[in-house]
N, C-alpha and C positions, 0 to 999 in steps of 0.2 A: 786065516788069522795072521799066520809070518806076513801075508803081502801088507794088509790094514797095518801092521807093526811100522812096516818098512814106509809105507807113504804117511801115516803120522810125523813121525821122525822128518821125512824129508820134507814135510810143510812145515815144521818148526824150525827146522835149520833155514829154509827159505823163509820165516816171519825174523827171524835171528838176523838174518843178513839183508833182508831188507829194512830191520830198527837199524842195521850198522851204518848203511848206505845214508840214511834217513839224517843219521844226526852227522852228515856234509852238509848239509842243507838247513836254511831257517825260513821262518816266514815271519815276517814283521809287520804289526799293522800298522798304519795311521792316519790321521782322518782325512788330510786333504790331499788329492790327487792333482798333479802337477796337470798344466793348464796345455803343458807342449815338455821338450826335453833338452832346452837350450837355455844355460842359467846366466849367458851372457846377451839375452835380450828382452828377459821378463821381472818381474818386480818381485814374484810367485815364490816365497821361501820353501813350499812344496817341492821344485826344482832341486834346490841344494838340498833339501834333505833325504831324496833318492841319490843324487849323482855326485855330492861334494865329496872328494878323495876316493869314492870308490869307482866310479867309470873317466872323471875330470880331475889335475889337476895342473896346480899356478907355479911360478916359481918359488913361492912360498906358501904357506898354509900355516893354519889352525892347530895346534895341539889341544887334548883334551882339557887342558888346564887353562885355554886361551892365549897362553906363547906362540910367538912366533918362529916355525922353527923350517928349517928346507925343506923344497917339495923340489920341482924339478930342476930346479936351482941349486946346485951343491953347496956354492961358497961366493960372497961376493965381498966387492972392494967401493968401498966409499971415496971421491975424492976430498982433498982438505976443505975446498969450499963449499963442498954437500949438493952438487950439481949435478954431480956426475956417478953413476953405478955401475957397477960393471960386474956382470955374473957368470961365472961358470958350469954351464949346466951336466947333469948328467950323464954320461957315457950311457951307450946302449939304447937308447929307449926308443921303443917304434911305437906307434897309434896300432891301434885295434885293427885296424885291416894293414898290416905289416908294413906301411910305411914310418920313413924315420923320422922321430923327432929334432930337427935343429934350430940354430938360431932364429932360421928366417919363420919358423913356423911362429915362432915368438913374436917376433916383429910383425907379422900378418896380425896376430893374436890382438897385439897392442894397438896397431894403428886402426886394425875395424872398431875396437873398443872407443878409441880416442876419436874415430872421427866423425868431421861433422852432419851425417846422416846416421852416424849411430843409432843403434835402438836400443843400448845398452841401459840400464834401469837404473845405474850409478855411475853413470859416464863422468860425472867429477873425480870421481877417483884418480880419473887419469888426465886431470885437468892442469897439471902442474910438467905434466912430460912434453917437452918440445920435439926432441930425435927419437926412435930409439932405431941402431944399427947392428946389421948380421959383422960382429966382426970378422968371424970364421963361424966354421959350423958347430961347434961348439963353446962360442963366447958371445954375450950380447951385451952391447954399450944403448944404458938408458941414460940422455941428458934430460935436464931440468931446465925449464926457464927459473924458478926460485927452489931455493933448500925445500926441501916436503919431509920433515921427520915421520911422517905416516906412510911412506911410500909402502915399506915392507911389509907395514899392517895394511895398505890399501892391497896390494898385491895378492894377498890372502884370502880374499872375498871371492866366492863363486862367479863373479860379474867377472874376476881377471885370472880365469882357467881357460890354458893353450891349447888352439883347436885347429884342425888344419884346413887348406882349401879346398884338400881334395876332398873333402868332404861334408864342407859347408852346408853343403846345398839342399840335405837333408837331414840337418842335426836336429830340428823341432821334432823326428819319429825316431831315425835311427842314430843319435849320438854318438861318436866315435870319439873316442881318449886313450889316455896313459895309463888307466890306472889299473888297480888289481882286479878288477872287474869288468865283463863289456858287455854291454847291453846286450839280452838276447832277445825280448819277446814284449810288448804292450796290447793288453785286453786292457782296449779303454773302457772306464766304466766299475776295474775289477782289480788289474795287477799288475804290475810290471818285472820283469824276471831279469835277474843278474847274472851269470857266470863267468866262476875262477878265469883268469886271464892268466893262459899257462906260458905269454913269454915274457912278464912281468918285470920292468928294467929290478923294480927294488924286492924288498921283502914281501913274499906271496902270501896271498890270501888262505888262512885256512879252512875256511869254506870252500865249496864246489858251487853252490847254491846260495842266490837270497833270492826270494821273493817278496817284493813288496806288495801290502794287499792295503787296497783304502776301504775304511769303513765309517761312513758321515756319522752315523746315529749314533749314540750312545749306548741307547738300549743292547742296538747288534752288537756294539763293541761289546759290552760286556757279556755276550751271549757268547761270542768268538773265543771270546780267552777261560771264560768258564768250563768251554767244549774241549778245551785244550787244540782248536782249531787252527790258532796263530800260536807262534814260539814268545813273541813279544811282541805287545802293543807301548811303540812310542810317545809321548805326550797323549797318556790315558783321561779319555776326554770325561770320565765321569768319577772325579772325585769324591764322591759321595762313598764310592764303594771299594777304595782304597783300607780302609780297614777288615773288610772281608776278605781282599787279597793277603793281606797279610798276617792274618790269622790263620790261612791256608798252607802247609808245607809242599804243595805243590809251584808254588810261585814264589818269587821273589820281588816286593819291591823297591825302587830305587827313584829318590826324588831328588833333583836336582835346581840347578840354578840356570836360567837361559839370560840372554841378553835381551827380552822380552819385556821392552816396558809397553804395559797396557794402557793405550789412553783412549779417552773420550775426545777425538779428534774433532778439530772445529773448522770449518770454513771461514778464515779470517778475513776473506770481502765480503761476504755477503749479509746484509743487514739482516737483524741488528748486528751479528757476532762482530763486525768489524770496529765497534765501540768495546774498548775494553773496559767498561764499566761491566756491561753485560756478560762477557769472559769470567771476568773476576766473581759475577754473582751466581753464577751457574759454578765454577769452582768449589764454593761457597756451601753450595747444594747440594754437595754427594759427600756422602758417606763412605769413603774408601773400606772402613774395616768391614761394616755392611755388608760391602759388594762382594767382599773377600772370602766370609764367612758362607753368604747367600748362595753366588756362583759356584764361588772355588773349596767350599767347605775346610775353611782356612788356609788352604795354601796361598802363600801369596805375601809377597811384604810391598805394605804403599809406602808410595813416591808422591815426592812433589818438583819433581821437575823429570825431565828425560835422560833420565842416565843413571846405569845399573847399581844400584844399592851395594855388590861385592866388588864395585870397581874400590880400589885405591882413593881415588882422586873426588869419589863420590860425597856431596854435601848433601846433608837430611833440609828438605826445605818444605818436610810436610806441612810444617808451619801456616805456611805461604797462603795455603789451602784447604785449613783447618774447617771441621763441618760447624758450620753457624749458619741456619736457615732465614733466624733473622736479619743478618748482617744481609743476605743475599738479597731478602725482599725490599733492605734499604735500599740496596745496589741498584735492583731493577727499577725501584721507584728516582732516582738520582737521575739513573739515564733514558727516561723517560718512559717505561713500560711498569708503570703499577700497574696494570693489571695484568702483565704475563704478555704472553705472545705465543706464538705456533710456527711449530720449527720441524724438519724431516730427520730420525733417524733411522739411517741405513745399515743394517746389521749383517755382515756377512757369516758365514757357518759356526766358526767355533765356538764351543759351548761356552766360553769366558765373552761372545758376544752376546751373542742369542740371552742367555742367563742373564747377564749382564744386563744387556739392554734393559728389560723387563723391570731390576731393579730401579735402575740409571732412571728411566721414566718413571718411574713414581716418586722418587726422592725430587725433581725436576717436578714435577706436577704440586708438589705442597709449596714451593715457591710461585709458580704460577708460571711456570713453562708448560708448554703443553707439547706430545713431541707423536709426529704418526708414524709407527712403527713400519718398515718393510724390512725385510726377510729376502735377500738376496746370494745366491750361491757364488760361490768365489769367482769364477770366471764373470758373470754380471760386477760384481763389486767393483774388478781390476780396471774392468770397463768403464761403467756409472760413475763410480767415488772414485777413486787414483788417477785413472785416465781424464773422466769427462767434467771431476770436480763437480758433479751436479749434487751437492747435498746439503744438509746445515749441520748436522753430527752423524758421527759415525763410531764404531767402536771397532780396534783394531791393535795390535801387539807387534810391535814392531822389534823382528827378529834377531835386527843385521846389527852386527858387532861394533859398540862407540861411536852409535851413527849419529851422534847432534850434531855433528856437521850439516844435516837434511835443514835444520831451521834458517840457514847460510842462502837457498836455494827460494828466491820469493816466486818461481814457477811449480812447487811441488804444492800437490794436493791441498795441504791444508794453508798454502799462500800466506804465509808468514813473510814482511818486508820490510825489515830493518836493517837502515844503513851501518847500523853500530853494533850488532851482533855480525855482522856480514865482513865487517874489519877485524873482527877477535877473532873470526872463524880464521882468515885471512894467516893473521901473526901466529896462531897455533901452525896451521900447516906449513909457516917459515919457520917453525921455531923447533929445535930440537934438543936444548935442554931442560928434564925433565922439571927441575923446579918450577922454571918458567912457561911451562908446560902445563901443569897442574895449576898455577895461580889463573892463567889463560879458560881454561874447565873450569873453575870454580865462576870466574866472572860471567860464562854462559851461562852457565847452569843457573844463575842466579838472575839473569838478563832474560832465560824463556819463562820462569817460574813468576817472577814478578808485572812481564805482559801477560800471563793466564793465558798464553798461546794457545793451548789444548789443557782438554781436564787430566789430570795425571792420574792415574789409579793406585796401578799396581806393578811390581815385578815379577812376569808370568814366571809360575813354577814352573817343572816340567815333572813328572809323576811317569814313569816307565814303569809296564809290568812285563816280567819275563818268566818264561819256566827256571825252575832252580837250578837245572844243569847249562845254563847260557853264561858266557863268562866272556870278557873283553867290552861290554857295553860303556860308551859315554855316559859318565852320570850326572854332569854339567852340562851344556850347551854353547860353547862361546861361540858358535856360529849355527845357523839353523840347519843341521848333518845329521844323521846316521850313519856314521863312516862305521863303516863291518871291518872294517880289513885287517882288524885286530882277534875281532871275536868268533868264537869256536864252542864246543861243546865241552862240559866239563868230564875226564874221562874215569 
C-alpha cells in the first residue's frame, strides 16, 4: 500500500513537472504552410509569418504598432541630401550556426536582393540603392541614386532580412538567422519546429519551444483549438465561431487590424477586363458589406481603393464603388457586352477566398457575368495567378505593409500600366516630407480607385484565438508575422 502511495505521488510530481516544462513551449496554428523557408525569394506571406523576427532579421523591422524601429541595425546617420545612409550595426551577433554577422554579410544581403537575376518578390524595394559598402565590420554605407524616404520602412519587409553565404545554399529547408529562434525541424505537410536561440546577440526569447502547425480546413481548425490541441490559432480561419470562443474562459480572443486589403484582383490585359468600362461595372456589382457579413461574418471594414483604412493618410473612396447593379448593367451594355460574358475565377485557399468567391459569383452573375469557379492550393495559385498571370479574376489579400507602390510595377500580376501613377509613385519615393508625402497617397489612391484597377473589398481582419494563459501576442498585424519573441505563459 506505502509503495502504490509513493509511485502515485511520484507520477503526479512527474505530470507536475512535465505541465511545468510544457508551458516553455507553444504551439500555434495557421492555415497556410510556407511554400519553402526563404522570405527573400517568394511572394508567400506564409514565409514571414513563420520566420519574420523570430529565426530572420533586417537592419530594421516592424514594431507591433507598425513603427519603424532597429533590428540589427543599432543607429543610423542620414546624409543632408538623403543619399546617403550609414548604419551601425549591432555588436556581437553571429548566424545560427556560430558564424558572425558583419557588414559584408549585409552587403551580400542587399546586392542578391538588388540584383539583376534576383528572385526576390519585392526587388523594387531596393530599386533606388546604387552602392552599398562594408565600411568596417561593423559599419555599412548604403548610397542612393535618388532620396527614397521609404528606405527604412523598405528595409523592414521580410524580402530585406540579412543572410549569410555560407549558408545560402540551403536556406529554402534549413534557414539560418539572427534571431531569437533557429530553425529546428520541418514535417512538411504538418509543422515546423522553432527553438530558443541560446547565443541570442539581443533580448532572449522566453519560450524554449514554438511549434508551428498548419491546418487548411476550417472545420479541423476549430476542432484543434476546441481540443485544446494548439495553444493559438493565428488568423482564425472560421469566423463564424468566434463568439463561442468567447463565451469560453478557457480562451481568449483578440481581433486585430492586418495590412490586408482584400481585393477581387483583375487581369488588366486581358479582354474584356482591359476596357475600363467593364472594370468599373463589375466594381459596380459587388456588394462589399454582403461579402463581409457572408465570408467574414462581419469582420472586416470595405475599401475602395488599396490602402489600409487605420493608415493616417487613408481616403474613404468606397464611394467610387458603391453597389448599383443597375448602373453596372449600363456599364456592360456601354462597353459592349449586354449580354454579360464568361471570365475564370481563380480562388486560392483561404476561407475570405473560397467564401468569398462563391458570393463574389453570384453578385457578378445578376449583372450578367458569368465566372468558372477553380479552387486552387497556394503553391498552384503562386504559380498559375502571380507567376504565370493565366487568369481573369482572382481573389486575394494582399498582406505586405503600404504596398501601392505594386500598382507602379506594369509587370506584376494584375498588369496595371500607367504612366501617371508610375510618376507619383516615382516623386513619393523622392520625396520625404511628410505633408508632401500624404498629398502624393492621396492622389494614388485616388488615381487606382477611379481606373477600377481591381474590385476593392475589404480590410482583412485578423481574429487570433489563444489559451487565456498566453500573453505577449501581436494583436495588429503591420506586417504578415507571428513574431513570438515577446510571448510567454502567464504565471
Amino acid at each position: 500500500m506505502r509503495l502504490m502511495k509513493f509511485a502515485t505521488a511520484s507520477a503526479l510530481a512527474m505530470i507536475v513537472a512535465t505541465g511545468a516544462m510544457a508551458k516553455s513551449d507553444i504551439t500555434l496554428a495557421m492555415q497556410l504552410e510556407p511554400p519553402h523557408l526563404d522570405p527573400t525569394s517568394a511572394a508567400a506571406g506564409a514565409i514571414d509569418s513563420v520566420l519574420y523576427s523570430n529565426v530572420f532579421e533586417g537592419l530594421t523591422r516592424f514594431a507591433s504598432d507598425g513603427s519603424i524601429i532597429p533590428g540589427l541595425a543599432q543607429s543610423w546617420v542620414i546624409s543632408d541630401d538623403g543619399l546617403t545612409y550609414t548604419f551601425k550595426l549591432a555588436e556581437g551577433v553571429t548566424f545560427h550556426d556560430g558564424t558572425t554577422m558583419d557588414a559584408e554579410d549585409v552587403k551580400f544581403s542587399l546586392d542578391r536582393a538588388r540584383a539583376e537575376d534576383s528572385a526576390n518578390a519585392q526587388k523594387a524595394l531596393f530599386a533606388s540603392i546604387a552602392d552599398v559598402e562594408a565600411v568596417d565590420a561593423s559599419t555599412v554605407k548604403i548610397t542612393l541614386s535618388a532620396p527614397n524616404g521609404s528606405l527604412l520602412f523598405n528595409l523592414a519587409w521580410g524580402d530585406a532580412v540579412i543572410v549569410a553565404p555560407e549558408s545560402i545554399e540551403n536556406i529554402k529547408q534549413a534557414p539560418v538567422g539572427t534571431g531569437a529562434f533557429k530553425f529546428a525541424n520541418w514535417v512538411q505537410g504538418d509543422n515546423i519546429t522553432l527553438e530558443k536561440n541560446a547565443d541570442y546577440w539581443g533580448t532572449p526569447a522566453k519560450l524554449d519551444k514554438v511549434t508551428f502547425k498548419f491546418i487548411s480546413d476550417p472545420t479541423a481548425a476549430f476542432a484543434a483549438v476546441m481540443a485544446e490541441d494548439v495553444d493559438v490559432f493565428a488568423g482564425y480561419p472560421a469566423p463564424e465561431n468566434v463568439p463561442q470562443f468567447e463565451a469560453d474562459p478557457r480562451f481568449q480572443v483578440i481581433v486585430g487590424n492586418t495590412e490586408g486589403e482584400t481585393i477581387l484582383s483583375t487581369n488588366n490585359k486581358m479582354p474584356p477586363f482591359d476596357n475600363v468600362k467593364v472594370r468599373e461595372a463589375m466594381a459596380h456589382a459587388i456588394d462589399r458589406q454582403a461579402i463581409i457579413d457572408g465570408a467574414m461574418f462581419g469582420l472586416g471594414t470595405p475599401i475602395g481603393t488599396h490602402f489600409a483604412p487605420h493608415n493616417p493618410d487613408y481616403v474613404d473612396l468606397t464611394a467610387d464603388s458603391a453597389y448599383d447593379p443597375e448602373k453596372a448593367k449600363a456599364l456592360l451594355a456601354e462597353a459592349g457586352f449586354a449580354e454579360g460574358f464568361t471570365t475564370t475565377l481563380k480562388l486560392p485557399p483561404p476561407s475570405y477566398a473560397r467564401r468569398g468567391g462563391e458570393i463574389i459569383a453570384a453578385q457578378l452573375r445578376e449583372v450578367g457575368i458569368q465566372t468558372e469557379i477553380t479552387n486552387l492550393e497556394w503553391a498552384q495559385w503562386l504559380e498559375e495567378v502571380f507567376k504565370g498571370k493565366d487568369y481573369g479574376l482572382t481573389i486575394v489579400s494582399h498582406t505586405e505593409p503600404m504596398d501601392i507602390g505594386i500598382y507602379a510595377r506594369p509587370d506584376y500580376y494584375f498588369q496595371y500600366d500607367d504612366a501617371d501613377f508610375q510618376a507619383m509613385n516615382t516623386a513619393l519615393e523622392a520625396e520625404a516630407d511628410p505633408a508632401k508625402r500624404s498629398a502624393l497617397l492621396e492622389q494614388m489612391q485616388r488615381k487606382i480607385s477611379g481606373d477600377y484597377v481591381n474590385g476593392y473589398l475589404f480590410q482583412l481582419a485578423i481574429p487570433t484565438i489563444a489559451k487565456a494563459g498566453v500573453q505577449g501576442l501581436w494583436e495588429n498585424a503591420p506586417t504578415q508575422a507571428n513574431d513570438m519573441t515577446a510571448v510567454s505563459w502567464a504565471e
